[in-house]
N, C-alpha and C positions, 0 to 999 in steps of 0.2 A: 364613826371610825372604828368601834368597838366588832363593828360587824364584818369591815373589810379586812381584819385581821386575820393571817395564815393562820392561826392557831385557835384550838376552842377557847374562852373564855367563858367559865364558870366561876358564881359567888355564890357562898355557903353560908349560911347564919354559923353559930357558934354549934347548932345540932347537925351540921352538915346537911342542911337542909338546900335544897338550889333554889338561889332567887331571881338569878339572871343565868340565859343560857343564849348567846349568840349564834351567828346562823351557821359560822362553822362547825359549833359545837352541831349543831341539826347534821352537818353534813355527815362530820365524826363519826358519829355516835348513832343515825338514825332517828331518835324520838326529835318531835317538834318540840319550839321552848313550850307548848301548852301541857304534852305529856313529862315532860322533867323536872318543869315547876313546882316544887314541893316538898321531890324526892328527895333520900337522903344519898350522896352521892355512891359509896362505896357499896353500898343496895343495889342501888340500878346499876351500876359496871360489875359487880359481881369484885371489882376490887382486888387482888394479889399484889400486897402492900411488901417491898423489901426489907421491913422492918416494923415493927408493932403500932397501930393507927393512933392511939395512944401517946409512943412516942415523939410520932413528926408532930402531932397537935398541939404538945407540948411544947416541943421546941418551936414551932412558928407562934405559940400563944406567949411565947419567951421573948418575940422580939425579932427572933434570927427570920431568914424564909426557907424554906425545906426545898431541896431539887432531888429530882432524882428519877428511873423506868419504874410505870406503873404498869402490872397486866389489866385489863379493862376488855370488859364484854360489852357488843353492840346491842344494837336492837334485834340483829337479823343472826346473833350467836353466834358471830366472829371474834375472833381474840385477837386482841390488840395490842402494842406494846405502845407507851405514849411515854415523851419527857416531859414531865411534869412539873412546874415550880408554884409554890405555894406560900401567899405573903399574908398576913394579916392586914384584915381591910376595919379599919377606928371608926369612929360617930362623931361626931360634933362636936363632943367632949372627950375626944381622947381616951373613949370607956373600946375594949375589943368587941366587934361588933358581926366577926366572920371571917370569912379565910376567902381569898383571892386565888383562884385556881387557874394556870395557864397551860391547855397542853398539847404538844406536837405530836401527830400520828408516824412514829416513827419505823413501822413495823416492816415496809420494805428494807428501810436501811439496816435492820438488824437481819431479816430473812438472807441479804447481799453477806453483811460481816459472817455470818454462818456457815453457808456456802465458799468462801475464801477461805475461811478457816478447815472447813474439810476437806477442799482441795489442794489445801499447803501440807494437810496431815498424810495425804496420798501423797502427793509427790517428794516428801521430806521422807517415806517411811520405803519407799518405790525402791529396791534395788537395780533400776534401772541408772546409769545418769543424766540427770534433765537439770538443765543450768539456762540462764535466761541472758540475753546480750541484750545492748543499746544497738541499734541501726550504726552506728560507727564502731562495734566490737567492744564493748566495753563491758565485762562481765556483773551484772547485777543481780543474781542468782546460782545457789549452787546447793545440790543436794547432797545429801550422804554415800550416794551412787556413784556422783562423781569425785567424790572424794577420793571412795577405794579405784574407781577405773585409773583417773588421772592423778591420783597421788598428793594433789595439791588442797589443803584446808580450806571452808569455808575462809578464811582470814589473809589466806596466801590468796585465796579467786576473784573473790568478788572485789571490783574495783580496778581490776586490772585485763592488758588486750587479750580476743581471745585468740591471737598469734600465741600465745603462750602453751597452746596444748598442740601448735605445729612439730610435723619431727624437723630435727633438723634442715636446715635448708628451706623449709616449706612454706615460712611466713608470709611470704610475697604470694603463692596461690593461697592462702588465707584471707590475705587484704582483696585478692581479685574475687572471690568467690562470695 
């Protein structure tokens, strides 16, 4: 089951050593579990940790489990951005015995959020006015362009018809159009 899983699953001894690498993780990441077995994790990803390795080790060796975006290097030196969560995995006695690694290749979803984000920073920054409608006229966008053209606040626009920027008289070739 461990294998049909969407996400890599990796177990760490206590030196972050990998002792199980399923086949996702193969897909992931490149190396077979033959070349990973061993390793120490944040060695072989090259690792760009949001906070001190240190500190998450700690806190999951506390009890809690750590989440959060890891940078990670493949095999083939692509960089990757993965969501990570990390549980401590016990022995038979209850003694900590390693850390449980879970992680999603998240790296188009972030490359998407990037891209929406520069394109809202154009169009927000655009002295053009560019404003976004519902297929029934219903304003769902509104930039600083149209602010100053048509006079009306993001807070007065969005959410209301866009008969509202008709001149007078006009609404009705608004609604046809």
């Amino acid at each position: 089951l461990v294998d049909l899983a969407p996400a890599a699953i990796i177990v760490r001894d206590l030196k972050s050593r990998i002792t199980f690498w399923n086949s996702e993780a193969e897909k992931i990441y490149g190396w077979t579990r033959d070349e990973a077995l061993g390793k120490i994790t944040h060695e072989l990803f090259q690792t760009q940790f949001p906070e001190p390795l240190s500190q998450i080790e700690a806190e999951t060796l506390g009890g809690a489990s750590w989440q959060g975006e890891l940078l990670h290097t493949t095999k083939s030196g692509e960089r990757i951005v993965v969501a990570s969560r990390w549980v401590l995995r016990r022995d038979g006695q209850g003694n900590p015995a390693g850390f449980l690694e879970v992680n999603a290749n998240i790296t188009e979803r972030k490359r998407a959020e990037e891209a929406q984000r520069q394109l809202a920073a154009i169009v927000e920054s655009s002295a053009d006015a560019i404003f976004s409608k519902t297929l029934d006229g219903v304003i769902q966008s509104w930039n600083q362009g149209a602010e100053r053209l048509y006079g009306y606040s993001t807070q007065e626009a969005v959410g209301k018809s866009v008969t509202i920027l008709a001149p007078p008289g006009g609404k009705d070739e608004i609604r046809d159009i």
